[in-house]
C-alpha positions as CSV (number, residue, x, y, z in Angstrom):
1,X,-21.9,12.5,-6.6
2,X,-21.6,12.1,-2.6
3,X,-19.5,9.2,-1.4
4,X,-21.9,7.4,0.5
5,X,-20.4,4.5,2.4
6,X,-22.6,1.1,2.0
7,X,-22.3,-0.8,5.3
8,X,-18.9,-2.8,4.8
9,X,-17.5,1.1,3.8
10,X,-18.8,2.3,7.1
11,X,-17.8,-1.2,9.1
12,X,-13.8,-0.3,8.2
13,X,-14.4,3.1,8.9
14,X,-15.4,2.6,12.2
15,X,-12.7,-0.2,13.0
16,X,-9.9,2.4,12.1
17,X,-11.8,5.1,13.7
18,X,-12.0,3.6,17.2
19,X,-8.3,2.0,16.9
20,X,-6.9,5.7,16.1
21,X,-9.5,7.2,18.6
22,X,-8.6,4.9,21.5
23,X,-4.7,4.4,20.8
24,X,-3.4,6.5,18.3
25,X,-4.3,9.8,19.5
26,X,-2.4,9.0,23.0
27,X,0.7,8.3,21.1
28,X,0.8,11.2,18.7
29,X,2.3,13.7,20.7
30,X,5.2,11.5,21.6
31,X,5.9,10.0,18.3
32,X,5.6,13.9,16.9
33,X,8.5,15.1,19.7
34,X,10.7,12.6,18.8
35,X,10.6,12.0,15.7
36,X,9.6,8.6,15.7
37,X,8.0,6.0,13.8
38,X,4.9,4.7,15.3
39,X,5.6,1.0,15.7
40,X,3.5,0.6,18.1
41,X,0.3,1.9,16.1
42,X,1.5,-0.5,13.4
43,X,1.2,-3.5,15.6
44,X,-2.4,-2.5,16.2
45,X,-3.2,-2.1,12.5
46,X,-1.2,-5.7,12.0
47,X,-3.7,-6.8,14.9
48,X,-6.8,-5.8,13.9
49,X,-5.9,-6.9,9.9
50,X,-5.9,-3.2,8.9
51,X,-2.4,-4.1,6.9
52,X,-4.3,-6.8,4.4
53,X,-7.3,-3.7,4.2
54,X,-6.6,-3.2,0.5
55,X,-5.6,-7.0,-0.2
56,X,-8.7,-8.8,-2.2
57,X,-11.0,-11.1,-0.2
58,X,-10.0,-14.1,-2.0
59,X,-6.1,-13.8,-1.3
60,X,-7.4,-13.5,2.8
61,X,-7.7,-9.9,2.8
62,X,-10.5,-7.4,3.9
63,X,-11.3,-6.6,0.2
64,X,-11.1,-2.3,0.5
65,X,-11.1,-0.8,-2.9
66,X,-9.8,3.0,-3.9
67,X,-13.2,4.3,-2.5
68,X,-13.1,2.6,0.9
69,X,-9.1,3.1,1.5
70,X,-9.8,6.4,1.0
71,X,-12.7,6.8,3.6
72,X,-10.6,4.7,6.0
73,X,-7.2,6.8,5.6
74,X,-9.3,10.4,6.3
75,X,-10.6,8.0,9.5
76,X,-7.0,7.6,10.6
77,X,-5.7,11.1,9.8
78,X,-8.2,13.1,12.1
79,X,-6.2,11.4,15.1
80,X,-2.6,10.8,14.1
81,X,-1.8,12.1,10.6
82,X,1.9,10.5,10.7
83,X,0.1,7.1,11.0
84,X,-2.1,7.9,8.0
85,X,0.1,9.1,6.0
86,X,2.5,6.6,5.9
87,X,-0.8,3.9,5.9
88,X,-0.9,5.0,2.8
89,X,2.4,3.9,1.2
90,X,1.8,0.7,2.4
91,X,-2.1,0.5,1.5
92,X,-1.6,2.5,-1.8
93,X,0.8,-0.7,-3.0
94,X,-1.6,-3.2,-2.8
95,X,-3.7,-1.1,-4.1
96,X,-1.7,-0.5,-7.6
97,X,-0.8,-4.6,-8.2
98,X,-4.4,-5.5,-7.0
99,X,-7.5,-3.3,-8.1
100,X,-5.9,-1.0,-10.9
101,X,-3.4,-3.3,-12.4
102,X,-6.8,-5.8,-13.1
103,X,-7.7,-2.8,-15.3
104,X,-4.8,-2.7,-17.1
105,X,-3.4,-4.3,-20.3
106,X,-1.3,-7.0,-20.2
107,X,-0.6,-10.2,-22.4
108,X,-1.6,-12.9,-20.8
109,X,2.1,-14.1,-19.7
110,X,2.2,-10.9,-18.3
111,X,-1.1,-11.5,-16.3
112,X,0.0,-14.8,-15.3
113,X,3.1,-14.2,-13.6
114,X,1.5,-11.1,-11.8
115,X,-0.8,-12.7,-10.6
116,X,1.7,-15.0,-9.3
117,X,4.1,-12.1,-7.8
118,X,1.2,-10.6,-6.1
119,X,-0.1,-13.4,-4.4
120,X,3.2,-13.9,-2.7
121,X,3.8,-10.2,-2.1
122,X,0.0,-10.6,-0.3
123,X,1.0,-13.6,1.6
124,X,3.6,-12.1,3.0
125,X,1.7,-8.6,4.5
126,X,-1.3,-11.7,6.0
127,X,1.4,-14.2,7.4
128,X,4.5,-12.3,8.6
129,X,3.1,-8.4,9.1
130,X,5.1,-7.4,5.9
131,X,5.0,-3.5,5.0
132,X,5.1,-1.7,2.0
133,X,7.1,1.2,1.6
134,X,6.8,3.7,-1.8
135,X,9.4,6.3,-2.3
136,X,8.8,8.8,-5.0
137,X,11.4,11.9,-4.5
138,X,14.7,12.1,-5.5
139,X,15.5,15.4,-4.7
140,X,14.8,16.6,-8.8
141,X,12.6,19.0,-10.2
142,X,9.2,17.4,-11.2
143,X,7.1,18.3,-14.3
144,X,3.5,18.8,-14.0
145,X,3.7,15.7,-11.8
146,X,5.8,13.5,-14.1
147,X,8.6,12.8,-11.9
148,X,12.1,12.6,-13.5
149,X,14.1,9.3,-12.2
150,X,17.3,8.8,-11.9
151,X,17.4,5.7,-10.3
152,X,18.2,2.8,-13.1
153,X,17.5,-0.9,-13.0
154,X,19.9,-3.3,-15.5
155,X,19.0,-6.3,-16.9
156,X,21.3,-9.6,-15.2
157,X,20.7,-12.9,-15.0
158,X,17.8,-13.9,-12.9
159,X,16.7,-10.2,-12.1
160,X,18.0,-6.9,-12.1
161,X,20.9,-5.0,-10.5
162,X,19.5,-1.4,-9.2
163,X,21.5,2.0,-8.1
164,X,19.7,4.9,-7.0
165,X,18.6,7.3,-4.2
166,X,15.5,8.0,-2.8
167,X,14.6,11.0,-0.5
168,X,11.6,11.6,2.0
169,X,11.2,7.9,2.2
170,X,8.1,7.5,4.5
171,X,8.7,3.8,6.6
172,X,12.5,4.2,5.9
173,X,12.5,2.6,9.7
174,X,9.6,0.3,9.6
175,X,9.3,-1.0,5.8
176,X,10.3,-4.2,5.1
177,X,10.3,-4.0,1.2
178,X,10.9,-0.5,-0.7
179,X,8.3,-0.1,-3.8
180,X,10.9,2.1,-5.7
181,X,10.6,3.5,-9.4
182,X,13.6,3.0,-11.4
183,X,14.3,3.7,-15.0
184,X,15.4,0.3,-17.1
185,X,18.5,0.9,-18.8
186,X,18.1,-0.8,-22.1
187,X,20.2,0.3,-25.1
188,X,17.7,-1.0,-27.6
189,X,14.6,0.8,-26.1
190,X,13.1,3.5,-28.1
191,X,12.1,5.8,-24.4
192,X,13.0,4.8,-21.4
193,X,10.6,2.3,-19.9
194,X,10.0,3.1,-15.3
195,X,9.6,-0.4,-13.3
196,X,8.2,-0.6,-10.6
197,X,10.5,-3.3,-7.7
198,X,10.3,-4.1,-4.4
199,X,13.4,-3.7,-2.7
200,X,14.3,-5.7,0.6
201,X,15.3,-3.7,2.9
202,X,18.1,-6.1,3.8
203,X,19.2,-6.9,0.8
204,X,22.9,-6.3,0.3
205,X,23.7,-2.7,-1.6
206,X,20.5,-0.9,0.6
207,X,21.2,1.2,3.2
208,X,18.9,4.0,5.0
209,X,20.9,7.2,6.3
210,X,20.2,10.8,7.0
211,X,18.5,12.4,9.8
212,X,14.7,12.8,10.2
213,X,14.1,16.3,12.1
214,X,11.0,18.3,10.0
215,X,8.7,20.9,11.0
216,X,5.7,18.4,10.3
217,X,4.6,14.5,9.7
218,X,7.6,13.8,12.2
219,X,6.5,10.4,12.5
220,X,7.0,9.3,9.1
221,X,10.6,8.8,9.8
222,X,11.0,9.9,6.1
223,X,15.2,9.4,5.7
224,X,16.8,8.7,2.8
225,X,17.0,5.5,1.1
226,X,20.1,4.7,-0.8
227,X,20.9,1.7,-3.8
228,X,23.7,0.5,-4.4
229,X,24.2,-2.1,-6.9
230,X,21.4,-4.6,-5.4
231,X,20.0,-7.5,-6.8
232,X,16.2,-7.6,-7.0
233,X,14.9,-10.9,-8.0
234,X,12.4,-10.6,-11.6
235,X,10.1,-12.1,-8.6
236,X,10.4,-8.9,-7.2
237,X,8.3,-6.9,-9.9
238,X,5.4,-5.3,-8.5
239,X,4.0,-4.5,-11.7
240,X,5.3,-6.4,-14.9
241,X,7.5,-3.9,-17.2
242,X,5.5,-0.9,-18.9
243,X,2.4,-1.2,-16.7
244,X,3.9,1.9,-14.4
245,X,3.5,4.4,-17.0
246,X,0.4,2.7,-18.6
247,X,-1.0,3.0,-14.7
248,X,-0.1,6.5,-14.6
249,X,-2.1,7.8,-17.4
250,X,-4.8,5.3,-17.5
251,X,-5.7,5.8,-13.8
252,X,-4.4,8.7,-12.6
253,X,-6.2,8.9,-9.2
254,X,-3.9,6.6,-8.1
255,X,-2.1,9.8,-7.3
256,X,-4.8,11.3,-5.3
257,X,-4.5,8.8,-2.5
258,X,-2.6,11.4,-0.3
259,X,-5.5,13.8,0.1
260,X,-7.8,11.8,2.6
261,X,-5.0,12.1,4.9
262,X,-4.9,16.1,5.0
263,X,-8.7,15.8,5.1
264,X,-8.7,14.4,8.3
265,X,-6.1,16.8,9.3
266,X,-8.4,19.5,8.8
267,X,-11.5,18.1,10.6
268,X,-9.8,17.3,13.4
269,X,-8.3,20.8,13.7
270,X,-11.9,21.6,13.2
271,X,-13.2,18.9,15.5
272,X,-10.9,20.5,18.3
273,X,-11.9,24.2,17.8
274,X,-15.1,23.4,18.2
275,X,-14.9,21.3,21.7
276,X,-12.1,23.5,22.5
277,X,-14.3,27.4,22.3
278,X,-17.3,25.1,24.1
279,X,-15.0,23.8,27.4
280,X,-15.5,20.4,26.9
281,X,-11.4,20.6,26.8
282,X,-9.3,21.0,29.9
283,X,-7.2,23.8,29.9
284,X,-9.0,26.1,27.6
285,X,-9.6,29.6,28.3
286,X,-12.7,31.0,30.1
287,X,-16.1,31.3,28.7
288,X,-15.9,34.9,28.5
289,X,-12.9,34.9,25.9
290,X,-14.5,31.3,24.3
291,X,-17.4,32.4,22.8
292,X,-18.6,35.5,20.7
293,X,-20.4,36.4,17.5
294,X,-17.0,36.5,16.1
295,X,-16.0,33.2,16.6
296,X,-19.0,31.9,15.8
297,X,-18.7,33.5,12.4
298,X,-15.1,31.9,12.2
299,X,-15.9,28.9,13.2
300,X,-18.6,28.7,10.6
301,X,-16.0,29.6,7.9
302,X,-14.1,26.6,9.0
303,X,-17.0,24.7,8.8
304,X,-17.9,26.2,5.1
305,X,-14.1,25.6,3.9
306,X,-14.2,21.9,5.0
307,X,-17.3,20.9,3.8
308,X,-16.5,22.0,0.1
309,X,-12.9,20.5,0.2
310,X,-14.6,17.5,1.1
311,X,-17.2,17.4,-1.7
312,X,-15.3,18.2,-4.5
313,X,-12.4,15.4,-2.9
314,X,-15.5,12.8,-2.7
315,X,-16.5,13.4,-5.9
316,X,-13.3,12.5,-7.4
317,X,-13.2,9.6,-5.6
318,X,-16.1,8.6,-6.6
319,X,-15.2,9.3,-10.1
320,X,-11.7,7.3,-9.8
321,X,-11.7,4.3,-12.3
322,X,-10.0,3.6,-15.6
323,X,-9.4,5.8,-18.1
324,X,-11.3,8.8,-17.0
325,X,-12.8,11.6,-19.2
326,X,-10.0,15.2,-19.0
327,X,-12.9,17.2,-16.8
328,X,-12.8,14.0,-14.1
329,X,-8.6,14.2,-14.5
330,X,-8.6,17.9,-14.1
331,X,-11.3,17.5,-10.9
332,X,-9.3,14.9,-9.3
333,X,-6.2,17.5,-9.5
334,X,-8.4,20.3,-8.3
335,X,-9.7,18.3,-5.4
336,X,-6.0,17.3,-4.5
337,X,-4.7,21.0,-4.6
338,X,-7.9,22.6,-2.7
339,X,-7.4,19.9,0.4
340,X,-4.1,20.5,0.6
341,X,-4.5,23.8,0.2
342,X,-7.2,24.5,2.3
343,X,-5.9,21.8,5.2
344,X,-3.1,24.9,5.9
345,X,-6.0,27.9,5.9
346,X,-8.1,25.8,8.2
347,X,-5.6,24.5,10.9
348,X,-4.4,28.3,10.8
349,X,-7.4,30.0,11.0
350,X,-8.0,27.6,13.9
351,X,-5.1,29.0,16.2
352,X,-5.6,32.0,15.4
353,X,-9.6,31.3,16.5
354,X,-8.8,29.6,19.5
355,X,-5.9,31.8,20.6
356,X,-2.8,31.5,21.9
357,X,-3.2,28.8,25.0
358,X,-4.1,26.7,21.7
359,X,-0.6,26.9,20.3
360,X,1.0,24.7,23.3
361,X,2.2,21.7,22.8
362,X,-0.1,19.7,25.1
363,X,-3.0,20.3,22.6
364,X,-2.7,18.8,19.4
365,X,-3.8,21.9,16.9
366,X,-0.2,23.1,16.8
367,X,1.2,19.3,15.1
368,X,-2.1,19.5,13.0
369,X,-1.1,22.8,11.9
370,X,2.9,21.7,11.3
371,X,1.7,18.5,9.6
372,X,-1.0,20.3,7.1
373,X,2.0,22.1,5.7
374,X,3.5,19.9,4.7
375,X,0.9,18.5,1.8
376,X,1.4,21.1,-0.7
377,X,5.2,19.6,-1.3
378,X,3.5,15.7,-1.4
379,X,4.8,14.5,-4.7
380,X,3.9,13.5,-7.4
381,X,0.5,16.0,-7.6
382,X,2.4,18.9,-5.4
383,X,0.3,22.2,-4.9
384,X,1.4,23.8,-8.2
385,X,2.0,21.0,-10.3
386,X,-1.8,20.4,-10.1
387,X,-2.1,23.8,-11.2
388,X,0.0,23.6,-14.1
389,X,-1.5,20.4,-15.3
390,X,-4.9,22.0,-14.9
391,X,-4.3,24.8,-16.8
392,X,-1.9,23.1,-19.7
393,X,-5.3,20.9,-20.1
394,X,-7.6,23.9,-20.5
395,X,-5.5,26.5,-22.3
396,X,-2.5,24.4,-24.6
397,X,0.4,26.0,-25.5
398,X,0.0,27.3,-28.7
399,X,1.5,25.0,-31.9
400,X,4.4,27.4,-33.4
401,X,3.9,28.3,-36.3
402,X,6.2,29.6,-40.1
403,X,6.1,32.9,-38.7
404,X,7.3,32.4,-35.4
């Protein structure tokens, strides 16, 4: 079940590589102490056609699927996880119209003007450098990873008017359309049905506010992203109405798209204690502090700890398609909650193995170490809703009975 990459796999995985490698890393620290969105990283993925990677051949894009994004993101993460992580908004929506909404069920209406919406939506990331944001949070309590909106859409002529609020909106600064979830308000509706729109972020009624000042993924620029009473165009539906929620439980590794991201996070703090405790970095401590049989026995715990994160998370790639069996569900949420949860033991560990010249901020294990916390609060699969899904699926609350 190892995610081998066939050569295309391994030919984007190398382009991203050398781009983050060469450029990226350089920037990191400065985008990290000020908070800043990386603009200029962005005009070297619009450059080198890394913003059409998920976009099918045929529309003029490089043709990734879930398997490959993923192998590229982890690529990018290990030298600026900001840049990743926020990557992955953009990639992760043309992901969800492209290769998992042709697994889904639609009439063939439905698939018509889809396929209509999303060749524009494509045209506009190859021609004019368009990004993608996806805002998820709204500052509510979640249920084992069923996020509860309160952002509605209503019916008007031509489209929809849409009020809401979203919070930790990755690209606030950058994005040029807003992927948001919205509950349609329809009287007549048995449940509540979630579309899915894309927002302009100049349309009149949108506004981005707040301050951006966390302890980790500074460069997100993840402010708040505020709706009042805009007009969104039906051209504007990502997905057409109902295929969110059919998404959501007929491919639910759509969620797991976050996780590559940490992963990289943790081999690069790995990466870096490594060349760090054998001098090949400037400013490290002398070889009489750098190497013992104890840090060789830590260092091979880090090694231990990433290597199983990354096979169980490869395996759940591998196993990411439509309509999965419950064990393949229950790995995918494992996978996502042992990354993120083992990205935070690793880049610890790793301070704590290197020592403290490794904590200053002219060494990056310190902002590897900030932004690995921050993966266990990614909605929608957080660190503990993944457990609570896991668990409802193996041991189901009992059915009440006469008697109780």
């Amino acid at each position: 079940m190892h995610l081998q990459p066939n050569a295309r796999q391994q030919e984007l995985r190398d382009l991203a590589g050398a781009l983050a490698r060469e450029r990226f890393a350089r920037r990191a620290a400065r985008y990290d102490t000020e908070a800043a969105f990386p603009f200029e990283n962005y005009a070297d993925l619009r450059q080198a056609g890394l913003l059409a990677l998920c976009i099918p051949a045929a529309y003029g894009g490089m043709g990734a699927d879930y398997a490959t994004y993923c192998l590229v993101s982890e690529e990018i993460a290990r030298s600026c996880g900001a840049t990743a992580l926020t990557f992955n908004m953009h990639a992760s929506t043309t992901l969800w119209i492209g290769q998992l909404a042709d697994d889904l069920e639609m009439t063939p209406a439905q698939r018509q003007a889809h396929e209509a919406r999303r060749a524009r939506v494509y045209q506009g990331v190859i021609e004019h450098g368009h990004i993608y944001a996806q805002p998820f949070s709204e500052g509510e309590q979640s249920a084992s990873g069923r996020l509860l909106f309160h952002s509605r859409a209503t019916r008007v002529d031509g489209g929809f008017r849409l009020t809401g609020k979203k919070i930790f909106t990755s690209l606030s600064d950058a994005a040029h359309y807003f992927g948001v979830l919205a509950l349609l308000h329809d009287e007549s509706a048995a449940e509540p049905d979630i579309h899915y729109l894309a927002v302009a972020a100049d349309a009149e009624g949108v506004e981005v506010t707040g301050e951006w000042n966390p302890l980790g993924m500074r460069g997100t620029a993840s402010r708040d992203l505020v709706m009042q009473d805009c007009f969104v165009s039906d051209e504007a539906q990502l997905l057409p109405q109902g295929m969110y929620q059919q998404a959501a439980r007929r491919w639910p590794h759509m969620f797991l798209t976050l996780a590559p991201t940490y992963l990289g996070i943790m081999q690069a703090a790995y990466d870096f204690t490594v060349d760090y405790l054998s001098g090949r970095i400037p400013g490290g401590p002398p070889a009489s502090q750098r190497v013992s049989p104890v840090k060789q026995y830590a260092v091979a715990e880090l090694f231990i700890r990433v290597e199983a994160a990354r096979a169980l998370l490869y395996r759940a790639i591998a196993e990411a398609h439509v309509d999965p069996a419950p064990e393949e569900v229950r790995r995918a949420l494992a996978a996502n909650r042992m990354v993120m949860e083992t990205a935070v033991q690793v880049t610890t560990d790793a301070i704590r193995i290197c020592g403290g010249r490794s904590m200053l901020k002219h060494f990056p294990l310190e902002r590897h170490y900030r932004d690995a916390r921050c993966g266990a609060l990614m909605q929608p699969w957080t660190a503990d809703n993944c457990l609570e899904r896991i668990g409802a699926s193996v041991l189901p609350a009992p059915k009440p009975t006469p008697d109780t």
